[in-house]
N, C-alpha and C positions, 0 to 999 in steps of 0.2 A: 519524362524529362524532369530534372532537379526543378523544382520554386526557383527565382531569383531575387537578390534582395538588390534595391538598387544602390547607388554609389552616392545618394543623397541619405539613405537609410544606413547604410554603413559607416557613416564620416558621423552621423549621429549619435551611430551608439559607440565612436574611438572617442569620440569629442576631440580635443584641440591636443595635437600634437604637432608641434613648434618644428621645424627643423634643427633650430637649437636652444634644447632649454636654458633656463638661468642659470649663472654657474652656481649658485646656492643650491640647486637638486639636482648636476652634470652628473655627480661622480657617487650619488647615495639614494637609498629610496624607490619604490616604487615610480616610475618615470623618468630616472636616469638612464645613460648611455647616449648611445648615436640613434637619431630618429629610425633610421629602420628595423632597431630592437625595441622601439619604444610602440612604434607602429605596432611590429608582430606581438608585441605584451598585451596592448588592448585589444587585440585581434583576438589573441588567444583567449582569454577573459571572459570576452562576450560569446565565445564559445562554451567554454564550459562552463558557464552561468547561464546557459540556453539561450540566451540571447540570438545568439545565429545556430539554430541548429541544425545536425546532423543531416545531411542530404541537400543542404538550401545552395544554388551556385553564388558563387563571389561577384560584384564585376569585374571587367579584369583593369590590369595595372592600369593601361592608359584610362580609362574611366575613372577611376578612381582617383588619380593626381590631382583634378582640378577641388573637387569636394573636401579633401583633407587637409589642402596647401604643400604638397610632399613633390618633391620628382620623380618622375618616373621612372627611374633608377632606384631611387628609393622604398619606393612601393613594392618593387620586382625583389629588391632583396629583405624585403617582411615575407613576402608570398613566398619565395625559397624556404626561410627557415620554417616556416611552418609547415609546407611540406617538409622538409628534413627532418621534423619534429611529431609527423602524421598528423598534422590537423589538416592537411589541405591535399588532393588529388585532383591533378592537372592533365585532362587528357585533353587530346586535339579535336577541336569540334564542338567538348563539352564543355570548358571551362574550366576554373577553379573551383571545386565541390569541398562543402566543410565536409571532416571526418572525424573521429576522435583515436587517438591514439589505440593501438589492437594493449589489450590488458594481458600479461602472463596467465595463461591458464584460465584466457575467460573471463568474462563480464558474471558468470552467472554461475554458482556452485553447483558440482555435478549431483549434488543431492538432492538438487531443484527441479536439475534440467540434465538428465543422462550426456554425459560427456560424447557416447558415440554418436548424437544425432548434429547433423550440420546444420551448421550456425545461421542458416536461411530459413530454420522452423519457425513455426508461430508457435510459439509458447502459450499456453493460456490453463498452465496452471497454477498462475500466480496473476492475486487481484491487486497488482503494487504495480507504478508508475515511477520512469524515468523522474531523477533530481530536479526541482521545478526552478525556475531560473529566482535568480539570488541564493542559490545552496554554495555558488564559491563566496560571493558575498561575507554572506555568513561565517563563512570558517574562518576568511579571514579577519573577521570583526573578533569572533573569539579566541583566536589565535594571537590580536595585540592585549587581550584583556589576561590571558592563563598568565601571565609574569604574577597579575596580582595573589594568583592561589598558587605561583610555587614555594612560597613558604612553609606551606601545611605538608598536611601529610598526603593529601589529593583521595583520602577518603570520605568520599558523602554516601553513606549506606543511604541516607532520606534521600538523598540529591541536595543540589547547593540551592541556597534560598532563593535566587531570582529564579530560575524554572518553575521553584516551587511559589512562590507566588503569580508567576505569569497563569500557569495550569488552574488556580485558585481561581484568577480572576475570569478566568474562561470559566468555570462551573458557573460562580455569581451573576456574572453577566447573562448566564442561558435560563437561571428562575432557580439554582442552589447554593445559595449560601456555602460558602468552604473558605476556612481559614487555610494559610499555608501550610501548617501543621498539621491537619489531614491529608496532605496530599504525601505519598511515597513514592519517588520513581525507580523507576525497576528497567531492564533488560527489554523493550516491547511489552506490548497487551500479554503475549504468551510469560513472562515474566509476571507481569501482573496476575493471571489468573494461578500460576505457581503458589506465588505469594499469599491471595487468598485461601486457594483448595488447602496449602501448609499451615495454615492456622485452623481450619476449619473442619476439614476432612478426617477421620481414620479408616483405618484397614477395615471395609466393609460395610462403610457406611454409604448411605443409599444418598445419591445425587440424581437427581432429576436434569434432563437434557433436553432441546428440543431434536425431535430427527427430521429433517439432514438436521446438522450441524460443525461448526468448524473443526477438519480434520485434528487437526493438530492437539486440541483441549482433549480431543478423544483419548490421544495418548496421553496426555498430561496427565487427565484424573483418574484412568486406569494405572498409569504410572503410582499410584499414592494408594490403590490397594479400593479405592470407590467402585461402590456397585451402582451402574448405572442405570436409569428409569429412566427412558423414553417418553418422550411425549411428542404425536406426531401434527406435522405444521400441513395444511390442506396449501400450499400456494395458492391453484388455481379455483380455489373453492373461497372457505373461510379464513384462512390463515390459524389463528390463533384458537384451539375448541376450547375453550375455557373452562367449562363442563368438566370436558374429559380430564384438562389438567387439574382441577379443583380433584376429582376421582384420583386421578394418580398422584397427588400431592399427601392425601388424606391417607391411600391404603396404602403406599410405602414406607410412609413417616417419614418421607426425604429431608436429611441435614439441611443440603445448601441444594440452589438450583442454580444451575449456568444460561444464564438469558441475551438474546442479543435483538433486542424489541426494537432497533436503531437501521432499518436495511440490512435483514437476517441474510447472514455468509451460511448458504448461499443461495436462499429464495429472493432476496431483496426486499420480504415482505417488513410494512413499518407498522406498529404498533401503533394505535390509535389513544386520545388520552381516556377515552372510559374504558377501554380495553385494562389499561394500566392503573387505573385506580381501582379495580376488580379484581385485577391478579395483584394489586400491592393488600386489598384484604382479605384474600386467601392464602397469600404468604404469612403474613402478619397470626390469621388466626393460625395457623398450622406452627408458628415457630420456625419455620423454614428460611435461612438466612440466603439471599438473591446475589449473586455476581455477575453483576450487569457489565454487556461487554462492550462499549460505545466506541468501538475503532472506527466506522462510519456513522457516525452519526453528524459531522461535518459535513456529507454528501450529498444533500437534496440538490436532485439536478432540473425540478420543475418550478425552482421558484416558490416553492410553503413553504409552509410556516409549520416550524417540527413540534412535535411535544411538548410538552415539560418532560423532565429528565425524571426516570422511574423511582430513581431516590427522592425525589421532592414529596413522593407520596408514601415514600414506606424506607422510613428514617433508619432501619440496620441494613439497610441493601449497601453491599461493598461493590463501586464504580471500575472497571478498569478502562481505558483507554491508549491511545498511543499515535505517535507519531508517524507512523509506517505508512498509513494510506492516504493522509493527506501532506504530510512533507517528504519522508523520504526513509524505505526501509533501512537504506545503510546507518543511519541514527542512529539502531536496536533503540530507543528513549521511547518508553512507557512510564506508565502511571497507576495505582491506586490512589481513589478517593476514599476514605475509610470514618466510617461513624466513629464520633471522638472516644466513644468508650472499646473500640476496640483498635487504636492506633498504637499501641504498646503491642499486642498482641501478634499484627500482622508487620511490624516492624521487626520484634524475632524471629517471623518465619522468613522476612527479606532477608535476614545476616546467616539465614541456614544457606541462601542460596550464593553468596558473593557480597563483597564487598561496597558495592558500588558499580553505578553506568559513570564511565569514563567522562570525565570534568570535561573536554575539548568538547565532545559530543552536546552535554548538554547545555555549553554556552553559545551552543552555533544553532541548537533549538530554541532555545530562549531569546534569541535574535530574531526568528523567523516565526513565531508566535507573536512578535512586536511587530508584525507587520501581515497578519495571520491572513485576514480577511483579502490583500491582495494574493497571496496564496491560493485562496479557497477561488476567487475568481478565474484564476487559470486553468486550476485542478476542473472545476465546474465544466467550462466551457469545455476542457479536453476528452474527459468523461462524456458528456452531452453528446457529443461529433460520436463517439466510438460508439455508444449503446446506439445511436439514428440509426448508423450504418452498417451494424452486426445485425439489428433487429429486418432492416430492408430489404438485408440478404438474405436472410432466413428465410422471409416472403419469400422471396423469388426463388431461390433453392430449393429449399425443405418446408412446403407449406404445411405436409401435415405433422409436422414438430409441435406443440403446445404452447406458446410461449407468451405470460402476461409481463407488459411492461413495468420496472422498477420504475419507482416514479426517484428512485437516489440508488446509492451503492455503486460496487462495481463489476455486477457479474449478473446475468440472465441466467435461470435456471428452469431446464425443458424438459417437457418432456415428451418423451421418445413415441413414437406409435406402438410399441412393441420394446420387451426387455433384452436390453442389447450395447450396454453403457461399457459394457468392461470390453467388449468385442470391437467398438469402435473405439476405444481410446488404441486398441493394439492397432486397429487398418486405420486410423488417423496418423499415425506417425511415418506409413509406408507415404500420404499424401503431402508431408511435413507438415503438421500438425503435432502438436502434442498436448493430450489433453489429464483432467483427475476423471477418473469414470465416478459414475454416481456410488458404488458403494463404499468409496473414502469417506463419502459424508454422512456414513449412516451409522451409529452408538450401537444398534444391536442388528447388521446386517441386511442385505434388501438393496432396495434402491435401486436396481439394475437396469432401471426404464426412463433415469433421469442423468440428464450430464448439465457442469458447469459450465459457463464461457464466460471468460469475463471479458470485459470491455477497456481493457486499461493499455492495451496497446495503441503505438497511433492510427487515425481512421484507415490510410491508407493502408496500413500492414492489413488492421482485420479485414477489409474490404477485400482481401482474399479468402480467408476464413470458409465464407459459405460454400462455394462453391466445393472447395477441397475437403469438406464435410459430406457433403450430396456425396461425392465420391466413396468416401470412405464409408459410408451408411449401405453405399450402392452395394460397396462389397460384402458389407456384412448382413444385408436382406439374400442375397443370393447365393448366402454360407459359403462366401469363400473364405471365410476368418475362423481357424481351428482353434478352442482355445483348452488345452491340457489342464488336469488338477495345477500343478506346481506354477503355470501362468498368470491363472485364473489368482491364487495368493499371491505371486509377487506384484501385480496389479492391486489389489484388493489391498495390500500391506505396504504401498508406497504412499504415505502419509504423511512425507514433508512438502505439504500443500502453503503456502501463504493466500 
């Protein structure tokens, strides 16, 4: 059965809707019209700003009249148009249920998420969460402001100055110093790391990676012609062999390294701070420039206390970051933070890639950065509920899975009793499941004995998760899962992972 919100809780989040407004706002604005369109706008609102979300039942009409001051004639014809409008599904028995309108062609790109699997899967190859509430907010705050920049020409290749300083005073505030002027925003982290590898990389030049690592950079800096070095992350051991990477830092003579010391996508593992002032002085002596990937580093979900930030320690590390995992992928609004003597430099590799991240966008992020930390609160707490109950399953399903808890991030990384990651991503999807098998994550191949799962679904979706895993493992211990050369690659070669 739907949650229910009650009719004191709803009348709170429409606030006062008059049966008839002043004639100064009857006929213009935001809260004009006849109460029952006025009704069904704040209704709407508090839906798609999460406020009432997806699944919660309504009370119905007659509940509702006394809370709001409306009649109940009037309530029935908000609760119409919103069903006529798909926010609301009124069956007999169940109530009024929020919904959200069905989207053309999907909520979710089929490069994501294979178009022929039905729309009842669990998705979980993407470490990105639903719009968090005040994302309409926001759009609409930046939407009365864009009058002011239609006079330009609406190119900001840097980004517009108040992002770039909101982004600034987020480093400052976390123990690094950054002027707005170091800051460049780009297209997402994946922009960002563009942006650096183009200034930094050529054809053949030796980058160091950690393995696993995030799918996507794989292509990126293969994309640019980089020969990539390895360096392997122990999860359930040490994490980080410092040793070894000092060794393969040394005999590759690696350019740039790609580091994500912040809840690594996708072991979760966090870098410690002598870990990082060790690896910032065998960066430093090697000449090795660092592109530190901090898309989680927002995400501690036990309550520490994070690091300092790896550039506080080793002054040419280029920062990237972005918006996608703590506000909202549809943004695309990323960031480089860039050592001042190299801000000219990755600025020309920004204008090889586009012009600019679209002005609306990044003044609806600049809004929701002004109010960051209530963000991070809800992001936390939703995070927190999904890892509890993905990990409790796992108990009770698949105890002999490996799995140490992220103490932040957004995805558990397991492993398997036996190698069999690309076999169950294919018999997880017959259980609706869709999963990245382990060897997306891997720069030079392997991994076959390790799967992701992230946790950024709501509790109740993955609280199915486990079980329909046990299943699908079921079938691939007892070889019912065939899997051909040309499978085995198209699995292996779908690497638009988020």
């Amino acid at each position: 059965m739907p949650s229910h919100a009650s009719a004191a809780r709803v009348a709170a989040l429409v606030g006062s809707v008059s049966p008839s407004p002043p004639a100064s706002v009857a006929t213009s604005g935001a809260g004009s019209g006849p109460a029952y369109a006025r009704l069904a706008d704040a209704l709407r609102h508090a839906i798609t700003d999460g406020r009432l979300p997806e699944g919660i039942r309504l009370p119905s009409e007659r509940e509702l009249t006394g809370p709001v001051g409306l009649s109940r004639t009037t309530v029935t014809r908000a609760y119409a148009e919103l069903r006529e409008q798909g926010y609301l599904e009124t069956r007999r028995g169940s109530g009024s249920v929020v919904r959200l309108p069905e989207v053309p062609g999907g909520r979710v790109d089929h490069l994501l998420s294979p178009a022929s699997l039905d729309s009842e899967a669990l998705d979980l190859t993407c470490t990105a969460q639903a719009a968090p509430t005040g994302l309409a907010e926001a759009y609409a705050q930046a939407l009365a402001e864009l009058p002011c920049y239609l006079a330009g020409t609406g190119y900001y290749p840097s980004g517009i100055p108040v992002l770039r300083e909101g982004i600034a005073q987020r480093f400052t505030e976390r123990g690094l110093p950054t002027d707005p002027e170091q800051v460049i925003v780009t297209a997402g982290a994946l922009g960002g790391v563009a942006t650096a590898a183009g200034a930094l990389v050529r054809r053949r030049d030796p980058v160091l990676v950690e393995s696993p690592t995030y799918p996507n950079v794989i292509s990126a800096l293969t994309g640019t012609g980089a020969r990539l070095v390895p360096h392997p992350i122990d999860h359930l051991a040490s994490d980080w062999d410092l040793p070894g990477l000092t060794a393969a830092v040394r005999s590759s003579g690696a350019r740039a390294a790609y580091l994500i010391p912040d809840f690594h996508n996708p072991t979760g593992a966090l870098m410690n701070g002598d870990q990082r002032r060790e690896l910032a002085r065998v960066l430093r002596a090697a000449g090795t420039v660092a592109i530190v990937d901090e898309s989680l580093v927002d995400l501690p979900l036990d309550g520490q206390e994070m690091p300092a930030p790896l550039a506080s320690h080793l002054p040419t590390a280029i920062t990237v970051g972005s918006a996608s995992k703590t506000l909202w992928g549809g943004l695309r609004v990323g960031w480089v933070r860039a050592p001042r003597g190299r801000v000219e430099e990755l600025a020309n590799s920004r204008l090889r890639q586009d012009l600019g991240t679209p002005v609306l966008e990044q003044l609806a992020t600049a809004h929701l950065l002004s109010r960051y930390d209530a963000v991070l609160a809800e992001r936390h707490a939703q995070l927190r509920a999904g890892r509890d109950v993905l990990v409790e399953g796992l108990a009770e399903h698949l105890p002999d899975w490996r799995v140490r808890v992220p103490g932040g991030g957004m995805a558990l990384w397991c492993a398997l009793p036996m190698p069999g990651s690309t076999a169950l991503a294919v018999a997880a999807r017959e259980h609706g499941v869709v999963l990245a098998s382990g060897p997306n994550f891997a720069p030079a191949g392997g991994l076959d004995g390790w799967v992701r799962l992230p946790y950024a679904l709501p509790p109740e979706r993955l609280a199915q998760v486990p079980a329909r895993l046990a299943a699908a493992w079921e079938d691939v211990v007892r070889g019912r899962v065939r899997l051909g050369t040309d499978l085995r690659r198209r699995e292996h070669d779908r690497r638009i992972i988020a």
